[in-house]
C-alpha beads as a LAMMPS data file, in Angstrom:
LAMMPS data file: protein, C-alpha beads

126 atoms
125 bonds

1 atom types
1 bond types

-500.0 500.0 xlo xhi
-500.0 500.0 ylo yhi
-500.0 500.0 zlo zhi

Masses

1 110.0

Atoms # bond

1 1 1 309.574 457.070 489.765
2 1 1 313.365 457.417 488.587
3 1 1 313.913 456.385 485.301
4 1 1 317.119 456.250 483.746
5 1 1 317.687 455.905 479.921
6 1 1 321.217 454.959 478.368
7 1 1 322.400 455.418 475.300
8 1 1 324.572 452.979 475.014
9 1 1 321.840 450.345 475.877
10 1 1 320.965 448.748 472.663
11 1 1 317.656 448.572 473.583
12 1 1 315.463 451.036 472.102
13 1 1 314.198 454.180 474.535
14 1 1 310.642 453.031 474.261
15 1 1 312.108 449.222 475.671
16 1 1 314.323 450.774 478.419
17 1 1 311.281 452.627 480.189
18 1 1 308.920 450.106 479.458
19 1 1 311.518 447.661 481.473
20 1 1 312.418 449.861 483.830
21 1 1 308.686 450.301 484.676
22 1 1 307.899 446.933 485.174
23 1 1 311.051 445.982 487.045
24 1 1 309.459 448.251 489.563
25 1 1 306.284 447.034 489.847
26 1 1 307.137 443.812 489.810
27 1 1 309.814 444.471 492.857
28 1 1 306.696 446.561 494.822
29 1 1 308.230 449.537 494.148
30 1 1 305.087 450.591 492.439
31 1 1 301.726 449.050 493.800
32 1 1 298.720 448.625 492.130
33 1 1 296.489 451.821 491.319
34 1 1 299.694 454.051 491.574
35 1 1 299.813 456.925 489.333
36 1 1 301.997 457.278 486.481
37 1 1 303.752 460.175 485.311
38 1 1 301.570 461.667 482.417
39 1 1 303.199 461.186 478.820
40 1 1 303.926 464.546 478.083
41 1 1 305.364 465.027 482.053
42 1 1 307.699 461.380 481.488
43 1 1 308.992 462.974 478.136
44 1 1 309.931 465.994 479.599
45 1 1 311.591 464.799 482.588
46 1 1 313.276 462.475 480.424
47 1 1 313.640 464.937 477.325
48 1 1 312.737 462.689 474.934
49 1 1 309.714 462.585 472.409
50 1 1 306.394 462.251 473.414
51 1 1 305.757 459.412 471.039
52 1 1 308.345 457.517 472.656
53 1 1 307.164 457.755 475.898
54 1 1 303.620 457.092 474.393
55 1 1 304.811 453.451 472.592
56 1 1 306.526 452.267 476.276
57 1 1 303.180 453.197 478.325
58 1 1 301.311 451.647 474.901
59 1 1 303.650 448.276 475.237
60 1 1 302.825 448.225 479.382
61 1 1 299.088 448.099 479.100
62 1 1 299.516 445.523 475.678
63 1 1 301.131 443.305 478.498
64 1 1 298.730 444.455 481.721
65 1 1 300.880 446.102 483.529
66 1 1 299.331 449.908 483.722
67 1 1 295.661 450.713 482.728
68 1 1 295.093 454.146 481.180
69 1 1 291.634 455.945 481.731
70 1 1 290.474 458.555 479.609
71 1 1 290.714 462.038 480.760
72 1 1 292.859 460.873 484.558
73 1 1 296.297 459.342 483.465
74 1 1 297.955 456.039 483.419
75 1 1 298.111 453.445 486.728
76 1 1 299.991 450.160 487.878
77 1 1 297.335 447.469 486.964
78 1 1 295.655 445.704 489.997
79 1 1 296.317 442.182 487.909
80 1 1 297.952 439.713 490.217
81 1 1 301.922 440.488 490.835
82 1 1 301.963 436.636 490.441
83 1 1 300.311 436.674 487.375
84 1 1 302.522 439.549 485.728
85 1 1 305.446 437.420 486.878
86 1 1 304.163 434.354 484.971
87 1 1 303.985 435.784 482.319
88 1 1 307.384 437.571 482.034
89 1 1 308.642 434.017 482.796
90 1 1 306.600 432.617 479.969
91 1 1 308.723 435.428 477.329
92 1 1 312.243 434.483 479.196
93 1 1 311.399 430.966 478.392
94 1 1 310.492 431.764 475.407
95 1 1 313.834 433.507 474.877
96 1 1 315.941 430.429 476.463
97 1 1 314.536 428.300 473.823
98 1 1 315.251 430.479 471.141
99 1 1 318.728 430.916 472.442
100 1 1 319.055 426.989 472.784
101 1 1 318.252 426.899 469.298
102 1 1 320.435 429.013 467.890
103 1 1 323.150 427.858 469.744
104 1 1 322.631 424.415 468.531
105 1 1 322.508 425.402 465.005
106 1 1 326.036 427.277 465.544
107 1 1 327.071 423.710 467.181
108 1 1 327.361 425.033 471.086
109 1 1 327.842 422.685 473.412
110 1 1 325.335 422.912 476.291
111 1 1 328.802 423.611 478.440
112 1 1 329.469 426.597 476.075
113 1 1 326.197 428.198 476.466
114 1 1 325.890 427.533 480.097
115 1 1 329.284 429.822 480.686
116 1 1 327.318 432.544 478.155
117 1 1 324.637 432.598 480.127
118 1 1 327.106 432.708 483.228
119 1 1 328.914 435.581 481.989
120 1 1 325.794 437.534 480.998
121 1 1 324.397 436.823 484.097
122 1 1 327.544 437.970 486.218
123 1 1 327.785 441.202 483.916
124 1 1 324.180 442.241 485.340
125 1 1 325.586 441.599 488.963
126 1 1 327.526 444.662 488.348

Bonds

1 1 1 2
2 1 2 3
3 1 3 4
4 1 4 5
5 1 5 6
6 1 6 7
7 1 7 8
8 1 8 9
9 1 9 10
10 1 10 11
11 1 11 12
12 1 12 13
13 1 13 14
14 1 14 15
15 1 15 16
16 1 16 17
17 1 17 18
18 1 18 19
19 1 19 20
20 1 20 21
21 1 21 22
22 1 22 23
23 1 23 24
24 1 24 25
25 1 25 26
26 1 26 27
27 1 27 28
28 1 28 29
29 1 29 30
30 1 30 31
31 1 31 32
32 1 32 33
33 1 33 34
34 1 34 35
35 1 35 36
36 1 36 37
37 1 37 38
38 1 38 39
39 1 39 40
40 1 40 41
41 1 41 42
42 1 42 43
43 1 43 44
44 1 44 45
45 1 45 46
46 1 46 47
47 1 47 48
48 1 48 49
49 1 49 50
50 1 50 51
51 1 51 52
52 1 52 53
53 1 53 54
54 1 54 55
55 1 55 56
56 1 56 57
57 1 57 58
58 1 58 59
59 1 59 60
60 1 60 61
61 1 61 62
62 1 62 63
63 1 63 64
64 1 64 65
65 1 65 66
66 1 66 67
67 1 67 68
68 1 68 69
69 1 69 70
70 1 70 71
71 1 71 72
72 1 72 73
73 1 73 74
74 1 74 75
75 1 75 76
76 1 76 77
77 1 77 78
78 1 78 79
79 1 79 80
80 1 80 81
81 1 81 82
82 1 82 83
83 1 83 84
84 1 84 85
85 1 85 86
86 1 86 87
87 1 87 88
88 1 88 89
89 1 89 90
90 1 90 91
91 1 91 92
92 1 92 93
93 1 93 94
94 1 94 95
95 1 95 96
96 1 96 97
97 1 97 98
98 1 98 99
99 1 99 100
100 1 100 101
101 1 101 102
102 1 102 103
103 1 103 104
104 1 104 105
105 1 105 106
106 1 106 107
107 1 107 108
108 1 108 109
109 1 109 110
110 1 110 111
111 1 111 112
112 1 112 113
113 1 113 114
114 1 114 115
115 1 115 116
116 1 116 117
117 1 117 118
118 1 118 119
119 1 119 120
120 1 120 121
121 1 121 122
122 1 122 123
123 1 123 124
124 1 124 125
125 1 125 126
């Protein structure tokens, strides 16, 4: 599992992994029931705090994407890929809407925010 944290992200650490973990299971990269690094293995590897690493494995099994059992380590849920995706699309929607908002209390035009969006989205091309 290759995990790469930035620091110029302004995302926190705990965010970045969490993403980065789900980005892979949601591409198949990870399948259900595959192992996880442990906490205290991800931290090292990634030489950052155990607690850290802790809160992003905590934030993927909030949202059912890994299941932890006691005393064997943390693995890719077996939910539904289609159901984990629904539900990320239910939060990005939520985001558009928020982002609609605010842009209409700044006085956007729906033209202006559609070449935001464009430019964010071409930036992640990259």
């Amino acid at each position: 599992m290759k995990i790469i944290i930035s620091n110029s992200s302004n995302n926190p650490i705990y965010e970045q992994i969490a993403e980065q973990i789900k980005n892979q299971i949601l591409t198949g990269e990870l399948s259900p029931g595959d192992s996880l690094p442990s906490i205290r293995n991800l931290a090292k590897e990634l030489q950052i705090s155990v607690i850290t690493t802790k809160r992003a494995y905590e934030e993927l099994e909030r949202e059912g994407f890994i299941e932890t059992v006691g005393g064997k380590g943390s693995f890719v849920s077996g939910e539904n890929k289609e159901l984990l995706r629904e539900k990320r699309l239910k939060m990005l929607e939520e985001k558009l809407e928020k982002a609609v908002e605010d842009a209409r209390l700044l006085g956007l035009s729906l033209a202006e925010l559609q070449e935001m969006l464009e430019l964010f989205y071409r930036e992640g091309e990259k």
